[in-house]
Every structure is written in C-alpha cells, then in structure tokens.
N, C-alpha and C positions, 0 to 999 in steps of 0.2 A: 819259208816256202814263197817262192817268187806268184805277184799278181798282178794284172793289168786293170786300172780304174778305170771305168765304163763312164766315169764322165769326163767332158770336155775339162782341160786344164784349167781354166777360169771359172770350171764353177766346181772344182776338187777341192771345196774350202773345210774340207773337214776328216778326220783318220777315216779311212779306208780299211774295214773290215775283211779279213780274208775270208773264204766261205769256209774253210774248215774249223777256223774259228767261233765262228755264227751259231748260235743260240739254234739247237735242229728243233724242229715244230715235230715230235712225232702222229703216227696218223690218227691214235687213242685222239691228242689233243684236240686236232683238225675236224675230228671230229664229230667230239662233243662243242669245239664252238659252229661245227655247220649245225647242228640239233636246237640247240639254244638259239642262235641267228633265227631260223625258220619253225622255230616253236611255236608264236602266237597263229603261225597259220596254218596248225594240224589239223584246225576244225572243218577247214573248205574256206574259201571266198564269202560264200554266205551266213555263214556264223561271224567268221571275222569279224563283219561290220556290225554286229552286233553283239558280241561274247569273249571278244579278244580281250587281252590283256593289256593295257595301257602300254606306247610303245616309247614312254618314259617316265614308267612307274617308279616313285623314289619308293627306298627301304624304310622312310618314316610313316608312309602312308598319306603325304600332301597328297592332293588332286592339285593339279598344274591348269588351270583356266584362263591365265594371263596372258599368252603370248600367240594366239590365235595360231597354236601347231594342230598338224592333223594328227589323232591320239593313234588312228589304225597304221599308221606307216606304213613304209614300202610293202610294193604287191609283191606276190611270192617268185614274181620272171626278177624284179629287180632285186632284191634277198638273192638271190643265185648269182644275179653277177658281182651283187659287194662280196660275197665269197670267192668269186673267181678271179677278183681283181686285185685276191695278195700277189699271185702269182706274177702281176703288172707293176706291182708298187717300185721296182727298182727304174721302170724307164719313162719316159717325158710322154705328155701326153696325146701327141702329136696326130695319131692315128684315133686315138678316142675322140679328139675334137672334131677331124674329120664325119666320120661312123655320126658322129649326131647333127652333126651340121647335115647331114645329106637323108637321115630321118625326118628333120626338121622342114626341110625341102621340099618332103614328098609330100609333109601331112598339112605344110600351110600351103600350099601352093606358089614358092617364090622360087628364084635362083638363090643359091646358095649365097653367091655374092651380097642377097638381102638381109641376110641373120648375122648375128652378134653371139657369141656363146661371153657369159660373164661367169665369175664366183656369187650366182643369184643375183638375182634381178636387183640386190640393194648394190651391187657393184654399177650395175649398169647405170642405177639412176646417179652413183655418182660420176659417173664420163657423162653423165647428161649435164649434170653440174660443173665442171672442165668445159664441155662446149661454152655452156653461158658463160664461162670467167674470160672466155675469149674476147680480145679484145679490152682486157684490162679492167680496171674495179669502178663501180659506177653501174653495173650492166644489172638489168632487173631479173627477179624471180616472181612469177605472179603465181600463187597458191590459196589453195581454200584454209581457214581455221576454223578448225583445228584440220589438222591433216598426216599421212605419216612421214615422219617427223626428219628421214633420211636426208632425203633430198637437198630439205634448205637448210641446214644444221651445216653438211659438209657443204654446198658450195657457196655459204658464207663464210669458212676459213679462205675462200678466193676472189674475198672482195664484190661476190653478188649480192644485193639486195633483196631481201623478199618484200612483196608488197602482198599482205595477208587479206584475202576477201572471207568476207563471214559467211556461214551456213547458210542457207532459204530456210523458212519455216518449218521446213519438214526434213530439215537437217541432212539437206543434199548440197551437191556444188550450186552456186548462184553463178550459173555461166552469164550470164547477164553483166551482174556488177564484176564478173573478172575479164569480160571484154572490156568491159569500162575502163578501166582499172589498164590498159594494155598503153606503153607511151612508148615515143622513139629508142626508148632504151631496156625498153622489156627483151629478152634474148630467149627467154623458157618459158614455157605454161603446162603446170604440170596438175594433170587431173588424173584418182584415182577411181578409178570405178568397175568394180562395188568400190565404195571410199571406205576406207579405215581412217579415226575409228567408228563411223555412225553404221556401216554397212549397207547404207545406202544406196541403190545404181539409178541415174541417168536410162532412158529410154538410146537404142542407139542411134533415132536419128535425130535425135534430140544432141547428141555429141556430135555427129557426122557433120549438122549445122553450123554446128561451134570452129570446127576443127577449119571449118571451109571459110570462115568469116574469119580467122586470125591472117595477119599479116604475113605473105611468106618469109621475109624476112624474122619471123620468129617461129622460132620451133617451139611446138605441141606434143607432150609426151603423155600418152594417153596411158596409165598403167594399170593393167587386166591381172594383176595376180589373184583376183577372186573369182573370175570369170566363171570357170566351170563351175561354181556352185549358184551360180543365179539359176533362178526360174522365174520371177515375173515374164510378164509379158511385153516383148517389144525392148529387153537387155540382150542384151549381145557384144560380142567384139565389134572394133571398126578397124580389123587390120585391113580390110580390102579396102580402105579408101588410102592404105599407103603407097601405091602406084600412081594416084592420083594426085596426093598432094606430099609435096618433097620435104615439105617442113614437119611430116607427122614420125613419132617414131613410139612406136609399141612395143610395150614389155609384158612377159610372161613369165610366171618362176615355176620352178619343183618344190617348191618349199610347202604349198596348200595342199591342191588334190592329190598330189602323187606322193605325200609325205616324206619326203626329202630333203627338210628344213636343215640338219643340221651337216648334208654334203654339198652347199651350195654347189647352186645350178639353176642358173636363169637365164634368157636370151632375148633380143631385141630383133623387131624388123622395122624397117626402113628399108628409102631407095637404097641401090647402089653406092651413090655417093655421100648418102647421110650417111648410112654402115660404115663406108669405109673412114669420113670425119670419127666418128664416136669408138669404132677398132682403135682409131690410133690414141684411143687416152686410156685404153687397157689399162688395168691397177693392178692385176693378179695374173695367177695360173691358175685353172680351171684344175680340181683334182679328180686323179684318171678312176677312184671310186664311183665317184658323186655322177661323171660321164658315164659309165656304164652303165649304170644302174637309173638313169635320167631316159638311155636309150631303152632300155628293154621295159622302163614304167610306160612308154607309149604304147607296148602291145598290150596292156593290161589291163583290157576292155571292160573285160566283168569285173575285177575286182575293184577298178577306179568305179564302173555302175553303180556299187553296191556302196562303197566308200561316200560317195556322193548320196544315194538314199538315203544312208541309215544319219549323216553332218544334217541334213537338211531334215529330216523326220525329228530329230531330236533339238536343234531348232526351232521347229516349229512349236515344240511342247513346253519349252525356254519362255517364249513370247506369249503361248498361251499363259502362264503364270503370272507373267508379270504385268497382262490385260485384267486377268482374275485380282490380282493386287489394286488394280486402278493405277497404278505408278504409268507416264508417260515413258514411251519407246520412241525408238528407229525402227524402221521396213527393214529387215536384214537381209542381206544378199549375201552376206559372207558365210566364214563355220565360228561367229559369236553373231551375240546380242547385245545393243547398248541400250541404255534405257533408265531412268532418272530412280536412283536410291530414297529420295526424299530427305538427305543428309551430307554433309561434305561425304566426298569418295573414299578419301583418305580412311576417314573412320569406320565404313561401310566394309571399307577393305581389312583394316585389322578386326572386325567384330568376323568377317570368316572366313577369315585363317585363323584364329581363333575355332573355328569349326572344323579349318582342315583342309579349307577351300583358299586358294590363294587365286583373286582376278586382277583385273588390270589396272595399271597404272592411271591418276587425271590426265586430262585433256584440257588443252585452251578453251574457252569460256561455257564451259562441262560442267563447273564444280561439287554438283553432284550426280553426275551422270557415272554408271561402271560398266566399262566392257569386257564381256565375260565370253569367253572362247568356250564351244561346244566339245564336251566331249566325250567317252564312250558310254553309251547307254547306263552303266553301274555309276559311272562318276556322274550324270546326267541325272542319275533318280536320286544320289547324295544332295545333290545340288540344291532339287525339286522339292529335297525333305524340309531343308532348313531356312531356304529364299524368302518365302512367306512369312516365315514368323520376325526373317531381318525386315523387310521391308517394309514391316507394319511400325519399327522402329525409327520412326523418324525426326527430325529435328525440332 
C-alpha cells in the first residue's frame, strides 16, 4: 500500500511505518492509561498536596530524596495535555513553542523576542556556557562552591575556566569575594538563588546590587529555579532589572514547582539581543509533551498553591528535626534541606538507604553536610522516624 512520509527528506533517516501497519491503541487501552495518568489526582488539589501518591514511587519501596524532584507532579490541566499530546507526537514542535513563548509573554511581562524556550533550564545554562567559550579558551567562569554543578562542568569541555568563590558563613553566595574575584577575562557570573546545594537565597536587592556593579561586558546569569518556593522576606526574582541591564540573563525551569522534571522545560529572559546571542547556541528540540503540559501548569493556580504549601510545610518540619538534633543547617529556600550529619556524607548516605531512604550526593567542602529533598507528607514522616536516631550517630 503506497505512502507519503510526513517528514522533510533530510530527516527521513529512518523506516517509515505505514498506518495500517501501526500497532492500533484500542480505546479500552487509552483508557485505562488516561485513568492511571490522572489517578493520583482523584482526591481534589487539596488532598493531592498532601495524600497523593509519590509521583515516582519505585516498586521496591525506595523513597527517592536525592534529586530535589517535586514528588506531587504535574497539576491535573497539565496531566490532560501529556494525554493529549499523543495525538501530536508525529509533528515538530513548532506551534507548541510558539503557544508558550506568547503564555510566557503575558505572565512575565516581556516581548516575546525576550524569552528563550530550552530542554530545561540545564540546557539553557549550557548556551550560557557557549556564550562564555566565546572568544576562545582562557575566558573565566566565576561561581560559588559548592554550586550546581551544570554550568561549569559543561563549559569547561570549552576551554572556560571556573574560578570557585567559597560560601559566607551562613552558607550563602559571598557576592563580595565574587566581585573580587571578577578580571578582564571573566565572561559569566553565575548565581543561583535559592542556591543548591545550601538552599540558601540572597535578599533581591542585595542581588539587584550585585548584578548593577558587574562589568557590562560580562554577563550575569542569575538562576531562579527555586524561586516559587521562597518566602523569607525581601527574596524574590530580579527579572525586572533585565531591561535595565543587558548583561543579566534569567532562568526559570518546570522541573520544581510545576513538577515537570522529567519533560524538560525551562526558559531564559534577557534583552532582545542577549535572547537572540544565547537562541543561537540552541543544543536541542524542546519536546512538544513537555510544551504542552509546561503551558497549561501556568493556569494551575490552586494546585501549584497547595503544592507550594504542603514542599514548604513539610520543610519546615525537616529543619525543625534537625534544630531538635543540635546538628548545624542552611536557611532553606528550596523543596530540601542541607544541614551537617555529624559524619562523612557518604556514610550517612548508605546507613539510609540502608533504611530505605536514598538523599543526596557530597558537595565541595560539605564533607559532612547531606541534602535531602522534601517529600510527600508519608515519605516526610518515614524520614522523621528514623533521622534522629542517624544523626545521633556520629563520627
């Protein structure tokens, strides 16, 4: 049976399925995977954030605390369109990218020409990393240590240097010593805040200072992927001083509050013509899931609400524990907490998993420091049961 291939000849790299041939999805199947998809959220919104089901529960029964994911997942507008977006899987994402760039528009208040869509914000911070390699190797990175770990890792495959400033006392960025620290051949300054891994935030005009004292000739990438879950006083974004100053460029991801980690989606603003420098080191295609479902988690007021309550309530009960331990912490701004085991980390780590409990990897000069990602109320009171009796276990 004769068929025409829907894609361009140059990228027809591979057999060409007929549709009568095609594996048919009957509706029974469709079904029951729309049912399962949108299962953890039969309770309402308001249960979810506290009763759901882990929304990457392994069959061994690990709790997963390692890698700072949001456990409630997508809200139930964006669950509707990773289902509706089989129907899309055959065509390029061309109209998805648009649809969110012009959401994105409305809700930060820029021209569209401002925004960057990436495969999550870890793409983006590497075309941050491409700008700095510009102009050849020799070109600095200036960064906090410990820090996450993206950034200077990839644009040291291109010849940039980091030059590592330490914590402040209370295990925030030292903008101070990384002004210092700033020379004819610094090209990037990359501050995270909340920072992973301390979960620490900077006040914003305590950044807004910073950003305004760097050299325009260097670019300052300020990365907000924890943003929605601060509440101290006086944190905040500083994408409004991107019109202001042309060297700032700000990143956001789907990967925290909106639980979308593992359909990358993250985006950048800048001027005009930073946007358009940092477009042009694109690394990927944005996949037209991860879009849809990125666009419709921005109407998802209540259930991001409640997702946000219940990461920061539970939190808060994290930090109280490990104040009741006496063990030294971070101010957490993020959905973990870091805070001093009293024993290398390493071991702190297998004594629980050993429990059940798998948290986070060391950090540069941490060595007993663990950070431990929050997560749903049940895996939170497992946590709570048996923290106490590790952390009385110390070196």
């Amino acid at each position: 049976m004769p068929f025409v291939s829907a894609l361009p000849a140059d990228r027809a790299d591979g057999p060409i399925v007929p549709t009568a041939l095609a594996p048919r999805l009957s509706r029974r199947s469709a079904l029951l995977g729309a049912a399962a998809l949108l299962a953890p959220l039969s309770a309402g919104i308001g249960r979810a954030a506290t009763s759901a089901a882990p929304a990457a529960a392994r069959p061994d029964g690990l709790i997963r605390l390692s890698s700072n994911e949001n456990p409630y997942g997508p809200s139930p507008e964006a669950r509707r369109e990773i289902l509706a977006s089989a129907d899309e899987a055959p065509r390029y994402a061309f109209d998805s990218i648009r649809r969110l760039v012009d959401a994105l528009a409305e809700r930060e208040h820029f021209d569209r020409s401002q925004l960057v869509i990436g495969s999550g914000s870890g793409e983006i911070l590497n075309m941050a990393g491409l700008l700095a390699a510009e102009g050849g190797a020799g070109g600095e990175l200036i960064a906090a240590e410990p820090t996450f770990e993206d950034l200077p890792e990839f644009a040291a495959k291109f010849g940039v240097v980091t030059r590592s400033v330490p914590l402040d006392a209370g295990h925030r960025h030292d903008l101070g010593a990384m002004h210092a620290a700033i020379t004819p051949n610094t090209r990037l300054v990359y501050v995270c805040n909340p920072h992973n891994p301390t979960g620490t935030a900077l006040r914003r005009e305590v950044i807004a200072g910073f950003v305004r004292s760097v050299p325009q000739a260097t670019l300052v990438l300020v990365d907000e992927a924890y943003i929605d879950l601060a509440d101290a006083d006086g944190v905040g974004t500083v994408v409004e001083l991107v019109n202001e100053q042309p060297n700032l460029l700000v990143t956001r991801t789907f990967s925290k509050i909106h639980g979308l980690a593992g359909l990358r989606v993250g985006y950048a603003i800048a001027t005009p013509a930073l946007a358009a420098r940092l477009r042009a080191k694109q690394l990927a295609w944005p996949n037209i899931t991860g879009l849809r479902a990125a666009r419709a988690s921005l109407g998802a007021h209540g259930f991001l609400a409640e997702t946000r309550k219940a990461l920061i309530a539970d939190r808060n009960r994290i930090e109280a524990a490990v104040d009741r331990s006496g063990m030294a912490r971070a101010q957490s701004q993020g959905n973990f907490v870091f805070f001093d085991t009293g024993r290398p980390v390493r071991e702190f780590a297998k004594a629980m998993l050993d429990r059940g409990i798998q948290v986070g990897r060391p950090f540069a000069r941490y060595d007993t420091w663990a950070r431990v990602t929050v997560g749903t109320r049940p895996e939170v009171d497992r946590l709570l049961a048996v923290l106490p009796s590790e952390l009385r276990r110390r070196a």
